[in-house]
C-alpha atoms as a printed R data frame, in Angstrom:
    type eleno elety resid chain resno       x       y       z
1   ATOM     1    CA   UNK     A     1 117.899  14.934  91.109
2   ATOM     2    CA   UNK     A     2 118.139  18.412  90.033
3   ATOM     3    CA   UNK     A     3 119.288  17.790  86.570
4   ATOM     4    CA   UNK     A     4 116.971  14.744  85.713
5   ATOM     5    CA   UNK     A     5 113.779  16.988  86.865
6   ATOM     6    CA   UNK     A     6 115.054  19.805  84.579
7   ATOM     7    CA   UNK     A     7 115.997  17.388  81.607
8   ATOM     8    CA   UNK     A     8 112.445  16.113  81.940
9   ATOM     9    CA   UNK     A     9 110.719  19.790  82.092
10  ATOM    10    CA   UNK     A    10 112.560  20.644  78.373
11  ATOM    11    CA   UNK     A    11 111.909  17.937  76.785
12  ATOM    12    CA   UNK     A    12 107.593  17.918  78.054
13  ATOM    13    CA   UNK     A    13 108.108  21.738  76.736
14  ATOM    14    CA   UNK     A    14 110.011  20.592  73.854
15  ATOM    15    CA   UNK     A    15 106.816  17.968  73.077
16  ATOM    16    CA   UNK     A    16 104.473  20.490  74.052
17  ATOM    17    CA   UNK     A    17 105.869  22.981  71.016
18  ATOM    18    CA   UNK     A    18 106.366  19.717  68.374
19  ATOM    19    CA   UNK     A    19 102.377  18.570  69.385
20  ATOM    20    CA   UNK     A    20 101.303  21.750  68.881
21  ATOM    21    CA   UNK     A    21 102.566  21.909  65.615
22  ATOM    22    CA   UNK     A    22 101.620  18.490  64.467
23  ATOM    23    CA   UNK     A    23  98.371  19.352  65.637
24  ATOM    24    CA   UNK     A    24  97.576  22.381  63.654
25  ATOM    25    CA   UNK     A    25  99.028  20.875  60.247
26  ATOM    26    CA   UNK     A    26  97.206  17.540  60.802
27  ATOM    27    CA   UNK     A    27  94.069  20.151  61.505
28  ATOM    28    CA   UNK     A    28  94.705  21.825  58.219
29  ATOM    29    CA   UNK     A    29  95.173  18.703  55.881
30  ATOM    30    CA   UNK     A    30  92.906  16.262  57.355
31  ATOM    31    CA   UNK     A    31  90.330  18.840  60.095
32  ATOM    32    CA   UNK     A    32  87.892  19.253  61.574
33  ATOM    33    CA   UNK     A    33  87.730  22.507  59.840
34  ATOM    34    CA   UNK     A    34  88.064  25.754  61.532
35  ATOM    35    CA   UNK     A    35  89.451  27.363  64.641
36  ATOM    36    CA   UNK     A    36  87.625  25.462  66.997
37  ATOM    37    CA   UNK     A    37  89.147  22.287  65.496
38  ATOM    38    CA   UNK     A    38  92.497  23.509  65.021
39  ATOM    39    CA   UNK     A    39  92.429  24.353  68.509
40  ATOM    40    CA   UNK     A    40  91.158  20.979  69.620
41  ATOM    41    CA   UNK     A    41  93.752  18.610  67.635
42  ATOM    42    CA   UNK     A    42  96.340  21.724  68.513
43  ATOM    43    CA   UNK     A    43  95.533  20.932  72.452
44  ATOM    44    CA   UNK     A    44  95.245  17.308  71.931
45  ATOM    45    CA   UNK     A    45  98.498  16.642  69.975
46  ATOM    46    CA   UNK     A    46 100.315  19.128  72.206
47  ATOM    47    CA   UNK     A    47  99.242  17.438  75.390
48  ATOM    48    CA   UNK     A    48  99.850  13.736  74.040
49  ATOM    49    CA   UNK     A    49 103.569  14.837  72.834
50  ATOM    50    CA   UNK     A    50 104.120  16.405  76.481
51  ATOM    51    CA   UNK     A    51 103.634  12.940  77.782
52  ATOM    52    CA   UNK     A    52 104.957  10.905  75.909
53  ATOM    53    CA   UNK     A    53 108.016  13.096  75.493
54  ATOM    54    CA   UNK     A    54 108.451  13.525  79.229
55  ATOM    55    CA   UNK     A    55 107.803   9.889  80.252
56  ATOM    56    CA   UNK     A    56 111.140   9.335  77.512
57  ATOM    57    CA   UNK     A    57 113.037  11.570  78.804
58  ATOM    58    CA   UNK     A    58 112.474  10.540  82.450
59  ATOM    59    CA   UNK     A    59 112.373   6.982  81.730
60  ATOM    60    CA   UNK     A    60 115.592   7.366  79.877
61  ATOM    61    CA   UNK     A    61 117.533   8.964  82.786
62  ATOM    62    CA   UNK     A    62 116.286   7.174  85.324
63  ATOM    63    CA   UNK     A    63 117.121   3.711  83.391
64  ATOM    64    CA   UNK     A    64 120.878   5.366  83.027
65  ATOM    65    CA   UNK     A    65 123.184   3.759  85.766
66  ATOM    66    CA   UNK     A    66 126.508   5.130  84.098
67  ATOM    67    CA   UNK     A    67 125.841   8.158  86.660
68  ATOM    68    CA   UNK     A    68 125.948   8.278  90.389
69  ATOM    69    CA   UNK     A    69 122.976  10.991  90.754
70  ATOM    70    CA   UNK     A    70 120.486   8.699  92.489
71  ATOM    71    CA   UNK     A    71 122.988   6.377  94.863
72  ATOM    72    CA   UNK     A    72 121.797   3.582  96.398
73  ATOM    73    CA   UNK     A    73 120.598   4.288  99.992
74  ATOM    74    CA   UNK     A    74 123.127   2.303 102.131
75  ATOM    75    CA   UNK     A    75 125.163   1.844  99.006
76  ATOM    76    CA   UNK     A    76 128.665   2.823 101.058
77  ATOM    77    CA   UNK     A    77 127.990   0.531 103.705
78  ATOM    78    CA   UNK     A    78 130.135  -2.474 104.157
79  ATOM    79    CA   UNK     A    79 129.029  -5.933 103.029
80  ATOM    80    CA   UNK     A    80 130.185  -8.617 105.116
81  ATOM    81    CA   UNK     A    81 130.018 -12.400 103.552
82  ATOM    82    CA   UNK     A    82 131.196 -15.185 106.197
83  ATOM    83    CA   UNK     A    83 131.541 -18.718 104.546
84  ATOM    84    CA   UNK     A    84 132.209 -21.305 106.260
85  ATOM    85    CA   UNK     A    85 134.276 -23.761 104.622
86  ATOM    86    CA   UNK     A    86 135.418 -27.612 104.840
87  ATOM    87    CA   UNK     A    87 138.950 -26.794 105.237
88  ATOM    88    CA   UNK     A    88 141.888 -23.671 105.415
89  ATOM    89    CA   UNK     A    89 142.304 -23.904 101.671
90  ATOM    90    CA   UNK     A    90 138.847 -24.049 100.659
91  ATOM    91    CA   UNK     A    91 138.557 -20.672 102.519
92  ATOM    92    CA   UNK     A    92 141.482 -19.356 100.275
93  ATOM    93    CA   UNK     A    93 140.185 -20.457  97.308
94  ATOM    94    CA   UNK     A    94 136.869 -18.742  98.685
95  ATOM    95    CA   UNK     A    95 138.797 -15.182  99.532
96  ATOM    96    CA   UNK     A    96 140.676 -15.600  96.006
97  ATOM    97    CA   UNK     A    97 137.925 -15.913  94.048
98  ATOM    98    CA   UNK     A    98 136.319 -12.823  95.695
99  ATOM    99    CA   UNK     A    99 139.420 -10.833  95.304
100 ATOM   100    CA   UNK     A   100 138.720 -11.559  91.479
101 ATOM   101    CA   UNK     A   101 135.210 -10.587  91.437
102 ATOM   102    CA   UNK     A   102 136.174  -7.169  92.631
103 ATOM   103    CA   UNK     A   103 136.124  -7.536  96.463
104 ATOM   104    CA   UNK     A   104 138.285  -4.341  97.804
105 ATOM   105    CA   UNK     A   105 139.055  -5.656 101.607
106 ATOM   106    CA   UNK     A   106 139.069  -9.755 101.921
107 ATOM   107    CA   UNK     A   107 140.380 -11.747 104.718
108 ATOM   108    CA   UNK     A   108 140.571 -15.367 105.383
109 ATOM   109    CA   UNK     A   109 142.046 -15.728 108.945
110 ATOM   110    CA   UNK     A   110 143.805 -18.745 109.992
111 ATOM   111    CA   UNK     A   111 141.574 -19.637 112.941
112 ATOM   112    CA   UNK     A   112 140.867 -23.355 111.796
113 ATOM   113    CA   UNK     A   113 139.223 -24.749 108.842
114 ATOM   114    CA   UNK     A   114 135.588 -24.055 109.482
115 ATOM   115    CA   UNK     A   115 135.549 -20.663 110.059
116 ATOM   116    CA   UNK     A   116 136.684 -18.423 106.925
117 ATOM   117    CA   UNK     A   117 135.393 -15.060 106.934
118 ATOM   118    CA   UNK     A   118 135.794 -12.970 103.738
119 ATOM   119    CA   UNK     A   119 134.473  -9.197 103.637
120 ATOM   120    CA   UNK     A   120 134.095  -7.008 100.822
121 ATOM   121    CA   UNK     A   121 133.823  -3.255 101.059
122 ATOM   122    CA   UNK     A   122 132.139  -1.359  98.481
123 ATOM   123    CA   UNK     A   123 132.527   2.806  98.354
């Protein structure tokens, strides 16, 4: 959390500096004239770039999900699915099919054909 607060801070500094700067030349070419209006579109342009490059940035990182920096709360928990199926092999095909999708830990016990568990274990 860290890291995404800090990316956030340079780049609303970062849009501070680049407002600024946009402010005072769009000041000079189109005004109001003077150092009270180079101030004022200075101040405004510098505080509207802060935003809007802040929200970016933060947007940005938070909408990133290639990193693990904000887990899911409960994400290592266990999931546990329990189907119950028509018969043995329909539970099979059930566990199979899971096993495909990426389940780590799947069982399908032999207790009788309408009780198939099948568990998958994320972490």
């Amino acid at each position: 959390m860290g890291r995404i607060v800090l990316i956030i801070v340079v780049w609303s500094v970062f849009g501070t500096a680049l407002g600024a700067g946009l402010g005072v030349l769009i000041a000079q070419v189109f005004g109001p004239d003077g150092t009270d209006g180079m101030i004022i579109q200075g101040v405004s342009w510098a505080i509207f770039a802060h935003l809007l490059a802040g929200m970016f940035a933060g947007y940005y990182l938070l909408a990133d999900r290639t990193r693990d920096e904000l887990p899911i709360p409960g994400g290592d928990a266990a999931v546990l699915l329990v189907a119950e199926c028509a018969s043995i092999d329909e539970t099979k095909r059930v566990a199979g099919l899971l096993r495909e999708l990426g389940a780590t830990n799947v069982s399908a016990p032999a207790g009788g054909p309408s009780g198939g568990i099948v568990r998958k274990n994320d972490g």
